[in-house]
Every structure is written in C-alpha cells, then in structure tokens.
C-alpha positions in Angstrom: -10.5 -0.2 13.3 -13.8 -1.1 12.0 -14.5 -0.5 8.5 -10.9 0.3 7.7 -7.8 -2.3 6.3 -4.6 -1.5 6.4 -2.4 -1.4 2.7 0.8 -3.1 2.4 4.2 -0.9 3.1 5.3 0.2 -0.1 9.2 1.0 0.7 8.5 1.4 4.1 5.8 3.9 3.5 1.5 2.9 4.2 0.5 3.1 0.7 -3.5 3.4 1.4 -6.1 3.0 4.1 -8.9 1.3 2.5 -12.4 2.3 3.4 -15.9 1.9 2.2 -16.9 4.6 -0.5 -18.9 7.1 0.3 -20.8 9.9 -1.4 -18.0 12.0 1.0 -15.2 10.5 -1.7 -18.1 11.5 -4.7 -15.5 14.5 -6.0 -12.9 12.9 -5.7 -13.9 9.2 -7.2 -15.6 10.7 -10.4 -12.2 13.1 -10.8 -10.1 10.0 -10.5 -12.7 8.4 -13.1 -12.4 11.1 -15.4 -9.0 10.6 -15.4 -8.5 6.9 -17.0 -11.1 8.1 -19.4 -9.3 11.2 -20.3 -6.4 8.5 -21.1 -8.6 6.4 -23.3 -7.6 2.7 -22.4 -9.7 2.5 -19.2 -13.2 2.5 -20.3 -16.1 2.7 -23.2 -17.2 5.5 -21.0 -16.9 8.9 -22.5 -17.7 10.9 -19.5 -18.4 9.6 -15.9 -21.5 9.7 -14.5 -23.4 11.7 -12.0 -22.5 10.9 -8.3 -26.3 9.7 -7.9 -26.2 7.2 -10.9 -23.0 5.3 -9.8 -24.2 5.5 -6.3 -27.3 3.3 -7.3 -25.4 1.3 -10.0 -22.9 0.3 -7.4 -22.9 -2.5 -4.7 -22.8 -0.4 -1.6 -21.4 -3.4 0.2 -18.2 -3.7 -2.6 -17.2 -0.2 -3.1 -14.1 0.9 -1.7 -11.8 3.8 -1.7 -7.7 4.3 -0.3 -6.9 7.2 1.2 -3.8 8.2 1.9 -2.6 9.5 5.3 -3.9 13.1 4.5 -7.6 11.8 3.5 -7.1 12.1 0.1 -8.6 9.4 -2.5 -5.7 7.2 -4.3 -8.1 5.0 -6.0 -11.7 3.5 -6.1 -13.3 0.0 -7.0 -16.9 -1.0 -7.1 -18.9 -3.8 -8.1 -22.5 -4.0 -9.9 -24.3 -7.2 -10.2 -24.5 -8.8 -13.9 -28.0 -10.0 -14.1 -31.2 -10.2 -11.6 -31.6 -13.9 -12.4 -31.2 -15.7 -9.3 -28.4 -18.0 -11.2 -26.3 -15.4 -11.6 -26.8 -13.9 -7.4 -22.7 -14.6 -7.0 -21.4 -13.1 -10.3 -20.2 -9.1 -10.2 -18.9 -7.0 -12.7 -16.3 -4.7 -11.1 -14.4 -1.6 -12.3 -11.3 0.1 -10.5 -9.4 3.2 -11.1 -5.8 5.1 -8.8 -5.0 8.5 -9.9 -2.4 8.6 -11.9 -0.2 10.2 -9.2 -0.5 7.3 -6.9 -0.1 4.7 -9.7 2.7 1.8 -9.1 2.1 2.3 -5.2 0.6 -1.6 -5.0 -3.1 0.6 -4.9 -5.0 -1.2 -7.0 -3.6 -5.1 -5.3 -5.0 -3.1 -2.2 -8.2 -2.6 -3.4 -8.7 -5.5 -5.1 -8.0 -7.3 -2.2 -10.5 -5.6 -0.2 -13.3 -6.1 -3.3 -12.0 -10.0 -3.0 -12.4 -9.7 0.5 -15.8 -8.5 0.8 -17.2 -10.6 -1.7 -15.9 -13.8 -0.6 -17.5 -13.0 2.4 -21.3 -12.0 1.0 -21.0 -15.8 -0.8 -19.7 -14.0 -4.1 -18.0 -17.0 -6.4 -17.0 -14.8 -9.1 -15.6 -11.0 -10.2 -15.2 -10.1 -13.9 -14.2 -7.7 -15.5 -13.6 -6.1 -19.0 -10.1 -4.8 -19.9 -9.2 -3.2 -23.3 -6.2 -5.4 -24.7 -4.3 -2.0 -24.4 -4.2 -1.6 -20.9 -1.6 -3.6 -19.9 -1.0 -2.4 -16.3 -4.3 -3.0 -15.1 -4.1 -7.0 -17.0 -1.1 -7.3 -15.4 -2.6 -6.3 -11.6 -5.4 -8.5 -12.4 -3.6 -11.6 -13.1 -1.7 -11.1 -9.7 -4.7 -10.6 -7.8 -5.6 -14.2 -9.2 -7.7 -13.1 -12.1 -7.6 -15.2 -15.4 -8.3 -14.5 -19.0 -11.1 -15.9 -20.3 -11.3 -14.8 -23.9 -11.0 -11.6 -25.7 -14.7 -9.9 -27.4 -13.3 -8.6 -30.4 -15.0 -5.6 -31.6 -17.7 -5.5 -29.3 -18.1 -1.8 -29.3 -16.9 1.4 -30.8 -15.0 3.7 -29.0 -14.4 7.2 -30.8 -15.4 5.9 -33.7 -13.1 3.1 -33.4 -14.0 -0.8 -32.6 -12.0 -2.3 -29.5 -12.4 -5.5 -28.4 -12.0 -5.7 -24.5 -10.7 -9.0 -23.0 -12.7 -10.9 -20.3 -11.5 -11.8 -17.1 -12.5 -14.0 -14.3 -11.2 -14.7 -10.5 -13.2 -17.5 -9.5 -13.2 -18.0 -5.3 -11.7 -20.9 -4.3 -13.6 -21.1 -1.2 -17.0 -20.4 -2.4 -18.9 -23.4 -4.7 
C-alpha cells in the first residue's frame, strides 16, 4: 500500500498503521497534543497551536500519524527544519506525541521509524530533539530508536514560572555524510 507502513505486532495484535498526516487527523493530532501538555513534561508549549500554524511549521514530507484499525489517531510526529542556512539543509527538529491510551503499544518506535525513514531518504543526516529531563519514557524511546544525548541546556526557559532545562538529543544517519 502506497503511503502506508505497517507497525510491529504488539502481542500478536497490529499496534498502528502509519500514514502521512493530514489536516483529516487535524482534531485529533492537536487533541493528542493537548494531552502531553495538559501533563506538563512534554513541551514548553502551553496550548497547541492552530491546525493552520503547525500545518505550515511542519515538514509535509516528515509528518506522520498511526491509526489504529478503526481510523483513529494513536500518535503523531513531525519535523520542522532548524535554520534556512544552506549548512544546516539536513538538520530537523522533530516533536512526537501517542495518546495516553495507546501509550506502551511500541507507537512511538513506529513512528519514529517512519520519521527515520523518510528523512534518510530526502538526504536528512540528523533529527534532534529537546526532551525535559523529566520525561523519561520518551528518553528512553529515543535512545532505542538510536538517538543519543548530547548535553543537557539547563535553564533555558521557564515553564509555569519555573526554569527547566531540556536535554538535547541527536540520531545522526549512518548512511548519509
């Protein structure tokens, strides 16, 4: 199927379909966003944005949702580029959120693989990323999918009021440059 990959069997059940994201997932993805900032350990962000802001801010190329067998959205990731300088053409930033119902499911492996995929593909070298020190599950899903840690920005911004530092990670492809 064009367009479409296959997740892994999670006890013997498909955990996700992947697909590209579309504005047709836009209720869904910004419900599922809403949710890891409602937690407070996913994001700086105190409110997602409109449909039409991450729709431009995002990499239509490297956004992906899974859906589960019934259509519904598991999870999301999307890419943005880091800078306009030509130096920087195969550096992303990417972000990438499961509802909380699907967590634990292998979801975000899946979509991270897909992300990997794709921008392997377009010549991408590196993804990066941002993770408060906090959220452990997603560091740990990071370093699996071949991520490392590059260093931690202490207090580089306040968050209610409060200064987090976020640690910065780096998977570097090993078959591009």
């Amino acid at each position: 199927m064009t367009g479409q990959t296959q997740g892994e069997a999670v006890g013997g059940v498909l955990s996700a379909v992947v697909v590209p994201l579309t504005a047709e997932h836009a209720e869904q993805v910004l419900a599922i966003y809403q949710a890891g900032i409602d937690e407070g350990n996913a994001t700086f962000e105190t409110s997602p944005p409109a449909w039409e802001a991450l729709d431009t801010a995002k990499l239509p190329e490297h956004r992906f949702v899974a859906l589960d067998e019934s259509g519904a959205v598991l999870g999301w990731v999307a890419a943005s580029r880091v800078s306009d300088r030509c130096a920087y053409a195969g550096v992303v930033e990417h972000s990438v959120y499961v509802h909380p119902s699907a967590r634990g499911r292998g979801i975000a492996s899946t979509l991270l693989r897909a992300l990997v995929d794709s921008t392997e593909k377009a010549g991408i070298w590196t993804i990066q990323s941002g993770i408060f020190p906090e959220n452990t599950a997603s560091l740990a899903v990071h370093r699996r999918a071949g991520f490392r840690v590059i260093g931690t920005r202490e207090r580089i911004g306040r968050h209610h009021g409060v200064w987090r530092d976020v640690i910065l990670l780096e998977r570097r492809s090993p078959l591009i440059g």
